[in-house]
PQR file with spaces between the fields and no chain letter, atoms N, CA, C, O and H, PARSE charges and radii, in Angstrom:
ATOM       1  N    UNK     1     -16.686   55.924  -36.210 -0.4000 1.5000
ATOM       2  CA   UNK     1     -17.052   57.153  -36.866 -0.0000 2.0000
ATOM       3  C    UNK     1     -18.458   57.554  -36.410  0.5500 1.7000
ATOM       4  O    UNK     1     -19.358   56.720  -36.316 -0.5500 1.4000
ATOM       5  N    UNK     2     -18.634   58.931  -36.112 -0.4000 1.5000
ATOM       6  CA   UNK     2     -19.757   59.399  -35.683 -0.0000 2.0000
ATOM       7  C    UNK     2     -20.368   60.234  -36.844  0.5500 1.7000
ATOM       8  O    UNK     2     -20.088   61.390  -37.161 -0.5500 1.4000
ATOM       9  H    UNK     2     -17.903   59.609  -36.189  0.4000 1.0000
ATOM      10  N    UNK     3     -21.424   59.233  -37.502 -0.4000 1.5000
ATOM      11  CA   UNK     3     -22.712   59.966  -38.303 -0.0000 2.0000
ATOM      12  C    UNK     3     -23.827   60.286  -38.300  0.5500 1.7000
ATOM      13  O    UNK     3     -24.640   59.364  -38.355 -0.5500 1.4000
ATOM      14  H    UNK     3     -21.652   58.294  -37.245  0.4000 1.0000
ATOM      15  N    UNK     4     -24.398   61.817  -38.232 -0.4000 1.5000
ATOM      16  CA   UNK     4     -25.408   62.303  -38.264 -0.0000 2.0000
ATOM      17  C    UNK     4     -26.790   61.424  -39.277  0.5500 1.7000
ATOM      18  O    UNK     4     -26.885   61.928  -40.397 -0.5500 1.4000
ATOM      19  H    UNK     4     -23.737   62.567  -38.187  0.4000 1.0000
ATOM      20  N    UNK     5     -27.605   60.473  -39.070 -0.4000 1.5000
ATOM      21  CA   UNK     5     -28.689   60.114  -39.908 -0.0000 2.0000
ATOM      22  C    UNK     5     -30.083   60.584  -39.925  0.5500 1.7000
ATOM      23  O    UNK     5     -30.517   60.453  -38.780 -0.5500 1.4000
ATOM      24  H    UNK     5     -27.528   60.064  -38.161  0.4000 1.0000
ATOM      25  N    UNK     6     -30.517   60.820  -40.302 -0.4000 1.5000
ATOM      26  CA   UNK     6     -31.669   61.512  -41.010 -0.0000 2.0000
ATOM      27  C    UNK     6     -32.429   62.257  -38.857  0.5500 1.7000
ATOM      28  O    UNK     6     -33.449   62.067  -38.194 -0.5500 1.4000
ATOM      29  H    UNK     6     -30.165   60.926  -41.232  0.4000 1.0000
ATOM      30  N    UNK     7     -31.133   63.052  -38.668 -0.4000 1.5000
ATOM      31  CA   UNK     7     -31.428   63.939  -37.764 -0.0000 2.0000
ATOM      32  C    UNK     7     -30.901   63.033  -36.417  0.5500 1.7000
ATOM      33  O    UNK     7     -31.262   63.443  -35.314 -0.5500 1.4000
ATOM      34  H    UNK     7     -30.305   63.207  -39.207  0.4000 1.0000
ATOM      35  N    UNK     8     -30.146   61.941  -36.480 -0.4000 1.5000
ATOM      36  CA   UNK     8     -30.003   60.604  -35.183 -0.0000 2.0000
ATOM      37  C    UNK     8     -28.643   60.463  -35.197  0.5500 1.7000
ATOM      38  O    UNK     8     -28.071   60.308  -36.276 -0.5500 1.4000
ATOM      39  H    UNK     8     -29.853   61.608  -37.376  0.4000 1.0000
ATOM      40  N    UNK     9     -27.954   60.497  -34.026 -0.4000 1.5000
ATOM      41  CA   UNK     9     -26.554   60.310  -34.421 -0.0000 2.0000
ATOM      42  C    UNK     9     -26.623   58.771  -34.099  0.5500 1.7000
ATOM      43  O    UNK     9     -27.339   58.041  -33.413 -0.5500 1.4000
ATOM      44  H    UNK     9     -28.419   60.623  -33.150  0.4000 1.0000
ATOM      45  N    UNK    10     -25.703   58.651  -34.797 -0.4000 1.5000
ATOM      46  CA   UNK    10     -24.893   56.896  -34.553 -0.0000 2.0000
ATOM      47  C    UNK    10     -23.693   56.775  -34.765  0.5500 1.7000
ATOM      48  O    UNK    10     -23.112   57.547  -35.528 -0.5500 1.4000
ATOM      49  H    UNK    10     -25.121   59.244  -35.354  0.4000 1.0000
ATOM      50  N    UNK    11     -23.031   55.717  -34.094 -0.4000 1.5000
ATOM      51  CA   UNK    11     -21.992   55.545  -34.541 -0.0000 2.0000
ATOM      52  C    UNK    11     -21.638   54.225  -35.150  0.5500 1.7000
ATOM      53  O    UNK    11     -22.165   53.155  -34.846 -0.5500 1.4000
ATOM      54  H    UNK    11     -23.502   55.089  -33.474  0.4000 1.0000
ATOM      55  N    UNK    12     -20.614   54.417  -36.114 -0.4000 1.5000
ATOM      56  CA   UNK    12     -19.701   52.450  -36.732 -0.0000 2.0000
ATOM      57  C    UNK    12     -18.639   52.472  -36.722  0.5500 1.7000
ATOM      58  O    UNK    12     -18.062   53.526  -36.452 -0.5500 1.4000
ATOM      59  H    UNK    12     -20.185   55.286  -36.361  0.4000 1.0000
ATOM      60  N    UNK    13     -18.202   51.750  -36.903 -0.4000 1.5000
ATOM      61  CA   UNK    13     -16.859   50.885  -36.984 -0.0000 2.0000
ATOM      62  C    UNK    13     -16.566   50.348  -38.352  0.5500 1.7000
ATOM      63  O    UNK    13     -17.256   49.394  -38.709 -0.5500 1.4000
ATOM      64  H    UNK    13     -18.670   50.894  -37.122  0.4000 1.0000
ATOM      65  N    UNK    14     -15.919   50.673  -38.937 -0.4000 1.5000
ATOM      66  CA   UNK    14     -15.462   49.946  -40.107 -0.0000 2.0000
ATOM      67  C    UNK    14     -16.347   50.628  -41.931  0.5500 1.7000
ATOM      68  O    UNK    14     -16.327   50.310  -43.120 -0.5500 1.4000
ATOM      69  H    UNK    14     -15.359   51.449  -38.646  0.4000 1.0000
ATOM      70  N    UNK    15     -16.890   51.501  -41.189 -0.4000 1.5000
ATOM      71  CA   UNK    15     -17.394   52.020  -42.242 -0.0000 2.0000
ATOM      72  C    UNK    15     -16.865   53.149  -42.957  0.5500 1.7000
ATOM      73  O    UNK    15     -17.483   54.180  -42.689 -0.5500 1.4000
ATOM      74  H    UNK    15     -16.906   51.759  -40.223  0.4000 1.0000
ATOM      75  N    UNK    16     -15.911   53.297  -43.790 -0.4000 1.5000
ATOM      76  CA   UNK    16     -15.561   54.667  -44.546 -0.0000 2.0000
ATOM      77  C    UNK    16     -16.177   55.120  -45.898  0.5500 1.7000
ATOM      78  O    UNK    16     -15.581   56.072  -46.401 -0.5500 1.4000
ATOM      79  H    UNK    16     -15.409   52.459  -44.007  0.4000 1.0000
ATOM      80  N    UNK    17     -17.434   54.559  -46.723 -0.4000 1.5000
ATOM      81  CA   UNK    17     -17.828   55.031  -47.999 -0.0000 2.0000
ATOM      82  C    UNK    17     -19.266   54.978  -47.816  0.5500 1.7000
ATOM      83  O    UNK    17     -19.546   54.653  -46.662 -0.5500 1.4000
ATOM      84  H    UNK    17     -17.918   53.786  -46.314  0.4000 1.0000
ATOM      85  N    UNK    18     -20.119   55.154  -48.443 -0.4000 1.5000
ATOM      86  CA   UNK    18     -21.654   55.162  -48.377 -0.0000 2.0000
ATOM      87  C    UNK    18     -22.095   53.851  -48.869  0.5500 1.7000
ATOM      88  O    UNK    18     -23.236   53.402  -48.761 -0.5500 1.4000
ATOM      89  H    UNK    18     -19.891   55.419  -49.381  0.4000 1.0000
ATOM      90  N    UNK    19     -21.050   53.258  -49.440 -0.4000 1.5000
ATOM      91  CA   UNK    19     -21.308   52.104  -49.977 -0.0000 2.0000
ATOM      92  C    UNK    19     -21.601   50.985  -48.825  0.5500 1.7000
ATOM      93  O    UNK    19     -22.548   50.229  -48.608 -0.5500 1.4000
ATOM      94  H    UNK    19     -20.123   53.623  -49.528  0.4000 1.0000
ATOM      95  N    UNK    20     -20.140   51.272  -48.081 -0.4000 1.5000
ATOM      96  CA   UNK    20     -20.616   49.900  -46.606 -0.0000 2.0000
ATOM      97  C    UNK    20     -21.739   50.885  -45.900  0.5500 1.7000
ATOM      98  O    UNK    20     -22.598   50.555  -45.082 -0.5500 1.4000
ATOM      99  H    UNK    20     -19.371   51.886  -48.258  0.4000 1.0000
ATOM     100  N    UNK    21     -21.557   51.805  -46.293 -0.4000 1.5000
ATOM     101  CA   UNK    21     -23.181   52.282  -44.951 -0.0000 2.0000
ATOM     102  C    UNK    21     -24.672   51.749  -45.232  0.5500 1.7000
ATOM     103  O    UNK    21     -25.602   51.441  -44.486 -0.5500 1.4000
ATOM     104  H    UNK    21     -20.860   52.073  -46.957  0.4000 1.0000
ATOM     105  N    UNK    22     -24.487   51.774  -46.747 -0.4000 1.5000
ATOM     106  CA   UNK    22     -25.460   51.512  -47.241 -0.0000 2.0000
ATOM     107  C    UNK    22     -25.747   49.707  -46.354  0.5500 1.7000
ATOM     108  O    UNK    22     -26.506   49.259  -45.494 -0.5500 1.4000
ATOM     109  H    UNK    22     -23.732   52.025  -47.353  0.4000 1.0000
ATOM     110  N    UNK    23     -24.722   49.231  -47.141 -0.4000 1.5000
ATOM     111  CA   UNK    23     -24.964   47.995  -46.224 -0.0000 2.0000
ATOM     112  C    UNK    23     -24.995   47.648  -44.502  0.5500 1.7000
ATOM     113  O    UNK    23     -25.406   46.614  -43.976 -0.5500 1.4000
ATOM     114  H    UNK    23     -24.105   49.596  -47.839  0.4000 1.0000
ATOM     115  N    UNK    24     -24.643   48.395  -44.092 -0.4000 1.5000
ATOM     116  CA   UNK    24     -24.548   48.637  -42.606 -0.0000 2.0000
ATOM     117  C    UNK    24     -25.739   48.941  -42.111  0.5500 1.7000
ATOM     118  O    UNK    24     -25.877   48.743  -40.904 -0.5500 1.4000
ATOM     119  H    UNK    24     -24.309   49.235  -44.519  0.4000 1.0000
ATOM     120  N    UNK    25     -26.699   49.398  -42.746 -0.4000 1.5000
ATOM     121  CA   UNK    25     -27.814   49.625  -42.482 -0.0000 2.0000
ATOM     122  C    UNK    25     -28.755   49.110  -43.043  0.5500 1.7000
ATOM     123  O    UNK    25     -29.906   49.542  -43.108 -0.5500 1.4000
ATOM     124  H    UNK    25     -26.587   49.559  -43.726  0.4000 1.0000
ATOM     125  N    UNK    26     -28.137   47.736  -43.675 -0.4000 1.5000
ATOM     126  CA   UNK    26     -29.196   46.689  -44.234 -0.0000 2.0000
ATOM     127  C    UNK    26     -29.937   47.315  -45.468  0.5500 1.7000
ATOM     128  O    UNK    26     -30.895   46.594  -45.747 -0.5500 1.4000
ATOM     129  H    UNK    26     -27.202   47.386  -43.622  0.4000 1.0000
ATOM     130  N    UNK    27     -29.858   48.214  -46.166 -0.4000 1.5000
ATOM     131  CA   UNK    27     -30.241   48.395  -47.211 -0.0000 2.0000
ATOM     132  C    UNK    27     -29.922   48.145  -48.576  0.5500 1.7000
ATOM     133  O    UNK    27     -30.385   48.678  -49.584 -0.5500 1.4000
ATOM     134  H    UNK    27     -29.080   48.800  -45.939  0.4000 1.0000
ATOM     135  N    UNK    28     -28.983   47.172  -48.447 -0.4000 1.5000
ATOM     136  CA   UNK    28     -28.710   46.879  -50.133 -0.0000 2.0000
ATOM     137  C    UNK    28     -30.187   45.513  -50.964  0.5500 1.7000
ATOM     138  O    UNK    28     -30.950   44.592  -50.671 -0.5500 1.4000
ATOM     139  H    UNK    28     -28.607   46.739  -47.628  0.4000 1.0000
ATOM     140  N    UNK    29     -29.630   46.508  -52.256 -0.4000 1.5000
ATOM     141  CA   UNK    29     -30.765   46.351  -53.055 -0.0000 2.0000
ATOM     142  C    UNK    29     -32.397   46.922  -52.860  0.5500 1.7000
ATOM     143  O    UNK    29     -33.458   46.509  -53.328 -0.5500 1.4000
ATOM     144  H    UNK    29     -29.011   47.256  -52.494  0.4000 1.0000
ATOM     145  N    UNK    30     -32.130   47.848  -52.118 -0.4000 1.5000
ATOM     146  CA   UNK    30     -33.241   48.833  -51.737 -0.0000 2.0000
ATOM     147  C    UNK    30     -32.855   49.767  -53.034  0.5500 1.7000
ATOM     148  O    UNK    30     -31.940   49.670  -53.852 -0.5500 1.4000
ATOM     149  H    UNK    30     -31.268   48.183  -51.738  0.4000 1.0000
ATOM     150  N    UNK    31     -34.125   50.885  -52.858 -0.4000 1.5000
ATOM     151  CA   UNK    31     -33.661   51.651  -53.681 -0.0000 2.0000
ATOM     152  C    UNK    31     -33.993   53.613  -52.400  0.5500 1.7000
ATOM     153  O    UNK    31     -34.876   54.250  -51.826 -0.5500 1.4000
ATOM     154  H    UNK    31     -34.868   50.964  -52.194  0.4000 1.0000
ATOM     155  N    UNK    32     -32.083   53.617  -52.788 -0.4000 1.5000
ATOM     156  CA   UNK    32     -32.379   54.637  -51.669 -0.0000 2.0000
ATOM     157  C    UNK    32     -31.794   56.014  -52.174  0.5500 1.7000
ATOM     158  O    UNK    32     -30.906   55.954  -53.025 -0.5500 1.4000
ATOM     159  H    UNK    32     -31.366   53.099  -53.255  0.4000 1.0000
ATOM     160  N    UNK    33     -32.234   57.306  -51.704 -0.4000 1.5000
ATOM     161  CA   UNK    33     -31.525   58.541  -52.181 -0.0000 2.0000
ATOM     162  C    UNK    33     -30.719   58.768  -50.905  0.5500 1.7000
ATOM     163  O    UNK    33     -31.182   58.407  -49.823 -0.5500 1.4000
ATOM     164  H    UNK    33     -32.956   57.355  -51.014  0.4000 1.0000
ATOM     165  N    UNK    34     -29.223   59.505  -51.027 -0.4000 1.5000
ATOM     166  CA   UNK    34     -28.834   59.804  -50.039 -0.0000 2.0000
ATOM     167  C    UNK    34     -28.324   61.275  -50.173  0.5500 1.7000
ATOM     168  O    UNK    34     -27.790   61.689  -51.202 -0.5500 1.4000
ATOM     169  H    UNK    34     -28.846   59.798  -51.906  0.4000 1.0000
ATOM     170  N    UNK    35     -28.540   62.077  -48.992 -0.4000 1.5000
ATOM     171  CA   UNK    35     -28.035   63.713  -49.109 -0.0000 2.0000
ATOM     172  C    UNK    35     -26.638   63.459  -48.157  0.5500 1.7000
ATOM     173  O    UNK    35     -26.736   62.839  -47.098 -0.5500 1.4000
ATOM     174  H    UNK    35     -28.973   61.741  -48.156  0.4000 1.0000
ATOM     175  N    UNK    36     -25.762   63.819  -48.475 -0.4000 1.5000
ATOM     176  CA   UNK    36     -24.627   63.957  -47.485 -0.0000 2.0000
ATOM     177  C    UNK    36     -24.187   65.976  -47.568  0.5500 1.7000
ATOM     178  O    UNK    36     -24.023   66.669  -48.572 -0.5500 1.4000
ATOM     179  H    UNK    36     -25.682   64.323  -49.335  0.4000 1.0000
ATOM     180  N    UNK    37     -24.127   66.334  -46.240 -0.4000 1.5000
ATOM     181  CA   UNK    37     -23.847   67.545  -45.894 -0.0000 2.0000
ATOM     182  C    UNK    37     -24.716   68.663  -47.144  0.5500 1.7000
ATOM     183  O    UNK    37     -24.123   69.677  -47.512 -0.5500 1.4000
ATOM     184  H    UNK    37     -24.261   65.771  -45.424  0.4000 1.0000
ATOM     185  N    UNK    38     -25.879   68.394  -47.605 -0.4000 1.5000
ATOM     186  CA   UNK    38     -26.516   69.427  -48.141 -0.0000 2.0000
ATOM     187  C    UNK    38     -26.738   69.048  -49.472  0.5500 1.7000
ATOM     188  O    UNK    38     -27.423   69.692  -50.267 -0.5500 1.4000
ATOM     189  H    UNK    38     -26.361   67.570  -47.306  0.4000 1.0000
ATOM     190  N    UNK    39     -25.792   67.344  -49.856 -0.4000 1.5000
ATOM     191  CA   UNK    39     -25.593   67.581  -51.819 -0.0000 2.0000
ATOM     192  C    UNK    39     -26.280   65.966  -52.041  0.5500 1.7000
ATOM     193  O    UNK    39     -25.981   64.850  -51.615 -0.5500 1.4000
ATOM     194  H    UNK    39     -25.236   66.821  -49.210  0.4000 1.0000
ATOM     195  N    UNK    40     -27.044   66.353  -52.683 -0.4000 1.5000
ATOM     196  CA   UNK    40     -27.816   64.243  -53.273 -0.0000 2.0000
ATOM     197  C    UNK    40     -26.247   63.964  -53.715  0.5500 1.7000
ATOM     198  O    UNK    40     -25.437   64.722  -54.247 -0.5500 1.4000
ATOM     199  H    UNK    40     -27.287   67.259  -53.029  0.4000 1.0000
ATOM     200  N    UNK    41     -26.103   62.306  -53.208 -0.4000 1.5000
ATOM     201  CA   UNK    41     -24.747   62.092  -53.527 -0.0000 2.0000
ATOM     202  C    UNK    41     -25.105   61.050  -54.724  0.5500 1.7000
ATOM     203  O    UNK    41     -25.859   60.215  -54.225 -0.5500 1.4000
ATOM     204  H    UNK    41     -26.761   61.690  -52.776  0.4000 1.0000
ATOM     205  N    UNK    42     -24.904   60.785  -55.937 -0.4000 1.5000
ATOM     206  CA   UNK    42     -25.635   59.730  -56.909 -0.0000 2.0000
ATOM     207  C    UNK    42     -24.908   58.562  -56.481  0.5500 1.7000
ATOM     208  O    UNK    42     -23.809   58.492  -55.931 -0.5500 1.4000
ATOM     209  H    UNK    42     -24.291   61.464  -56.342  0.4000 1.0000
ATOM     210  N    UNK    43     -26.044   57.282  -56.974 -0.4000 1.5000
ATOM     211  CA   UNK    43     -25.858   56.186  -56.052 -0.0000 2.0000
ATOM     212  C    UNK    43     -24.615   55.474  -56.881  0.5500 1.7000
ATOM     213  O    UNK    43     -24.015   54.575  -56.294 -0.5500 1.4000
ATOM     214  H    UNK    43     -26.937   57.339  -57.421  0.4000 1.0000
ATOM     215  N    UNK    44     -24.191   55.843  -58.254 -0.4000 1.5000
ATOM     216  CA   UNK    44     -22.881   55.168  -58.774 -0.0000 2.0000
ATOM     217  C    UNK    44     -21.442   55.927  -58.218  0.5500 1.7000
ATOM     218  O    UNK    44     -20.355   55.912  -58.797 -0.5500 1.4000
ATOM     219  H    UNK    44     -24.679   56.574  -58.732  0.4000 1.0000
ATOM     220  N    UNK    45     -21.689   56.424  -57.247 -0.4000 1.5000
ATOM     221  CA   UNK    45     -20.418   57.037  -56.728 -0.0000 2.0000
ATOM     222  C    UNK    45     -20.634   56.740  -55.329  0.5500 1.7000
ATOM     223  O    UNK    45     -20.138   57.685  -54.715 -0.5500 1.4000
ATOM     224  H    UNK    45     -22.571   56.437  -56.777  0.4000 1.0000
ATOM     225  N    UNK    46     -21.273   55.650  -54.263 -0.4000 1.5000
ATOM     226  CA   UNK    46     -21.680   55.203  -53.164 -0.0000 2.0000
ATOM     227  C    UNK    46     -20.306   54.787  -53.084  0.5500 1.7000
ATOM     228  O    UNK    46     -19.629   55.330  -52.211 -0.5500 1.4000
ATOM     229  H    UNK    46     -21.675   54.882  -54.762  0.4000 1.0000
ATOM     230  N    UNK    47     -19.614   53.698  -54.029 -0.4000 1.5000
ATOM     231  CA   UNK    47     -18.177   52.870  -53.758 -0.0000 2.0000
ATOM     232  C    UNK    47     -17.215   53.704  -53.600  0.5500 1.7000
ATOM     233  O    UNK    47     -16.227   53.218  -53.048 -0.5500 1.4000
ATOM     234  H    UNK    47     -20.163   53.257  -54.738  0.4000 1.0000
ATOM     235  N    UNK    48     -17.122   55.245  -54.008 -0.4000 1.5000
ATOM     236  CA   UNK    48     -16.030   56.139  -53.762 -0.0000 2.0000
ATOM     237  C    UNK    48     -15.989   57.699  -52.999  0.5500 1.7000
ATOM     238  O    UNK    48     -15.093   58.543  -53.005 -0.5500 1.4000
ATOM     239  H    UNK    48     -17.924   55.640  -54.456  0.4000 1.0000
ATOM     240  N    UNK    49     -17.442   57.710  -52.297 -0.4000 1.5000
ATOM     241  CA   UNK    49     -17.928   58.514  -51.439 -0.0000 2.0000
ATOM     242  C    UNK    49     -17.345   58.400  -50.055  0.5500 1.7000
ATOM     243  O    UNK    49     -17.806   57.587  -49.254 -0.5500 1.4000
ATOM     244  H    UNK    49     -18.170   57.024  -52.292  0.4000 1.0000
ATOM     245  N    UNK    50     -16.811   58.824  -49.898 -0.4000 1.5000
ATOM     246  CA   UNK    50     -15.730   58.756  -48.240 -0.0000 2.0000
ATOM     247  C    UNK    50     -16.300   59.638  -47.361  0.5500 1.7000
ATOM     248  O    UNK    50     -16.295   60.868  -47.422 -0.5500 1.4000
ATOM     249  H    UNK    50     -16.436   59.484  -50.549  0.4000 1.0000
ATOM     250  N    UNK    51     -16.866   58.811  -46.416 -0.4000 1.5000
ATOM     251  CA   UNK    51     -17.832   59.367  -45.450 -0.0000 2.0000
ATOM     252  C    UNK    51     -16.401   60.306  -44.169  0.5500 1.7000
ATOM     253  O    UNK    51     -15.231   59.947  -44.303 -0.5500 1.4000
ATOM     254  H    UNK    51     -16.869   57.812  -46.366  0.4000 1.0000
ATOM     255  N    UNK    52     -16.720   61.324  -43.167 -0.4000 1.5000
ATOM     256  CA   UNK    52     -16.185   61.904  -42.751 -0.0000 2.0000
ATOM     257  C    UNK    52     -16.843   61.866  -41.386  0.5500 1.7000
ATOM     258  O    UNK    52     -18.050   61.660  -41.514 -0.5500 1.4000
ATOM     259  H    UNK    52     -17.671   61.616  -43.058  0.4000 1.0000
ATOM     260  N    UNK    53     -16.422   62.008  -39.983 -0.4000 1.5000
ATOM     261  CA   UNK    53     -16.782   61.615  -38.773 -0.0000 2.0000
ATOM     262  C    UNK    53     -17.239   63.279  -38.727  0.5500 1.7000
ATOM     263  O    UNK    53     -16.682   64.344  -38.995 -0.5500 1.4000
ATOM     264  H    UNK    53     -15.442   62.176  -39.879  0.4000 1.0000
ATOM     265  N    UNK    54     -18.270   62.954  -38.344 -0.4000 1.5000
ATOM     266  CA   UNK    54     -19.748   63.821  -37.853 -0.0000 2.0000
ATOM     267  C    UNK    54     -20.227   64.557  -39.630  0.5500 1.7000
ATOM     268  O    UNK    54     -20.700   65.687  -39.745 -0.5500 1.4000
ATOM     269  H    UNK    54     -18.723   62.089  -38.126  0.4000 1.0000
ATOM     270  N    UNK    55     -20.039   63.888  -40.484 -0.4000 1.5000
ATOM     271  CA   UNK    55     -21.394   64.377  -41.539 -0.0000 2.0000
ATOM     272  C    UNK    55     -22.481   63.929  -41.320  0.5500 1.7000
ATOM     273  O    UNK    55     -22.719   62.933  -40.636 -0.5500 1.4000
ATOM     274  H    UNK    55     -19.654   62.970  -40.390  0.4000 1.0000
ATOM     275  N    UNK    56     -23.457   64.791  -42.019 -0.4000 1.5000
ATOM     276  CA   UNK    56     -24.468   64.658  -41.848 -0.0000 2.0000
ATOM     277  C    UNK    56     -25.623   64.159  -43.093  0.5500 1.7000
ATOM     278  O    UNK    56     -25.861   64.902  -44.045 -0.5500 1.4000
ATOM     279  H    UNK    56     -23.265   65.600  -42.575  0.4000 1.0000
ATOM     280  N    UNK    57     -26.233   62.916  -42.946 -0.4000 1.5000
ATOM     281  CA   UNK    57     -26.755   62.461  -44.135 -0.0000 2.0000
ATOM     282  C    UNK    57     -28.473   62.349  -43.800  0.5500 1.7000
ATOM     283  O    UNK    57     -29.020   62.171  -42.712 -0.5500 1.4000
ATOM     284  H    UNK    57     -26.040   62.312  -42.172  0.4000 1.0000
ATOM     285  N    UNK    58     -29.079   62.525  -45.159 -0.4000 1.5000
ATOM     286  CA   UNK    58     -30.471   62.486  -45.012 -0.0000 2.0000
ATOM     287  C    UNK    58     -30.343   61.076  -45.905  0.5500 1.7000
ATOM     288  O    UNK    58     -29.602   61.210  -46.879 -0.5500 1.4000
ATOM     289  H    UNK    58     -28.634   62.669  -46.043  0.4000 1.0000
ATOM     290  N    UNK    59     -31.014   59.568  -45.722 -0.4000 1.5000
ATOM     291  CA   UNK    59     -31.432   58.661  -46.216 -0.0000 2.0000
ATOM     292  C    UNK    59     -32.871   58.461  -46.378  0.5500 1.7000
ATOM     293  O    UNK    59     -33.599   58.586  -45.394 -0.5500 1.4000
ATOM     294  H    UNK    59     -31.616   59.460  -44.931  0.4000 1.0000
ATOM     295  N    UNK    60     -33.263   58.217  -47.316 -0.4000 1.5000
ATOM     296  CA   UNK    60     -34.510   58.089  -47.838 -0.0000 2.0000
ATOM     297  C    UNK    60     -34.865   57.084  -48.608  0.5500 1.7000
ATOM     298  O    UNK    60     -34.211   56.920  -49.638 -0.5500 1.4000
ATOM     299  H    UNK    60     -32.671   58.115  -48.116  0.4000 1.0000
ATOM     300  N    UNK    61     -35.974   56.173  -48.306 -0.4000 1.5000
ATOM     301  CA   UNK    61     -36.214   54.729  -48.833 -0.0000 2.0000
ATOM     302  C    UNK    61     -37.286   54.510  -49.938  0.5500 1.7000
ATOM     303  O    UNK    61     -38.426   54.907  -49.698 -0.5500 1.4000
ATOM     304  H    UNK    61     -36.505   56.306  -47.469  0.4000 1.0000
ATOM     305  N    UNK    62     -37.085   54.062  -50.831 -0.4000 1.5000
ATOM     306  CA   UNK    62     -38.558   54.704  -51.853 -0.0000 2.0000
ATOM     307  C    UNK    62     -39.119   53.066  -51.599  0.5500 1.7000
ATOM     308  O    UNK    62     -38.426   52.048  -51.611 -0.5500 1.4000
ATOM     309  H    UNK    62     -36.158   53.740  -51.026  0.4000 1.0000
ATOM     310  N    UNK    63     -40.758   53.192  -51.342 -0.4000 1.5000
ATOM     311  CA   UNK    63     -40.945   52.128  -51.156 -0.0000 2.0000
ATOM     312  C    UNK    63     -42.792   52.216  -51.931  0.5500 1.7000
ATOM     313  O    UNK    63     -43.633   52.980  -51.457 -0.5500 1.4000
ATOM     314  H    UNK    63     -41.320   54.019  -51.332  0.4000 1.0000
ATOM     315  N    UNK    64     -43.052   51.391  -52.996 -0.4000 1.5000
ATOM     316  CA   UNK    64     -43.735   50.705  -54.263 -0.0000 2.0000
ATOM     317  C    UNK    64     -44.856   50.418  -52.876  0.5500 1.7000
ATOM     318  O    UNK    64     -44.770   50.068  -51.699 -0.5500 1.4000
ATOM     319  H    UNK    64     -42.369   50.770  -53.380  0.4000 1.0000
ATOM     320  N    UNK    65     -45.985   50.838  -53.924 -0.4000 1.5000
ATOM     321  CA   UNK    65     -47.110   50.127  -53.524 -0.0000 2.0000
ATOM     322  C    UNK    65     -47.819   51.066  -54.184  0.5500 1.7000
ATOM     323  O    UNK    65     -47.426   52.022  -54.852 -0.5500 1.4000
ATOM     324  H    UNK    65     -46.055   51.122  -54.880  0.4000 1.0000
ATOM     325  N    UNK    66     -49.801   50.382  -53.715 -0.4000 1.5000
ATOM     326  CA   UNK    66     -49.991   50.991  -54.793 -0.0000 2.0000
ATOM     327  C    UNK    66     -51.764   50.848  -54.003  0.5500 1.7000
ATOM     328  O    UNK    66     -52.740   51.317  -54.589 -0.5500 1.4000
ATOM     329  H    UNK    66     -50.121   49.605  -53.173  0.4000 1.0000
């Protein structure tokens, strides 16, 4: 599947929900916002978000400090 990321295309294999993307991109237990095609997608609907070959997602990493 070919996905647009925060302006970078890439592609995976085996990924159909935001949920494995999330992990696919090593971010679990991060705390992340994700835009898919224009809409914040909320992160309790990551497990049933069905990603589509060439959307386009903005990921964003909130990261503590101080």
């Amino acid at each position: 599947m070919n996905l647009h990321i925060n302006g970078e295309a890439r592609r995976f294999v085996g990924v159909s929900t935001l949920a494995e993307l999330v992990v696919a991109l090593e971010l679990t237990g991060k705390r992340v916002a994700v835009e898919r095609n224009g809409e914040i997608v909320p992160r309790s609907q990551y497990p049933q978000a069905a990603l589509a070959d060439g959307d386009e997602l903005e990921i964003v990493v909130a990261v503590g400090g101080g």
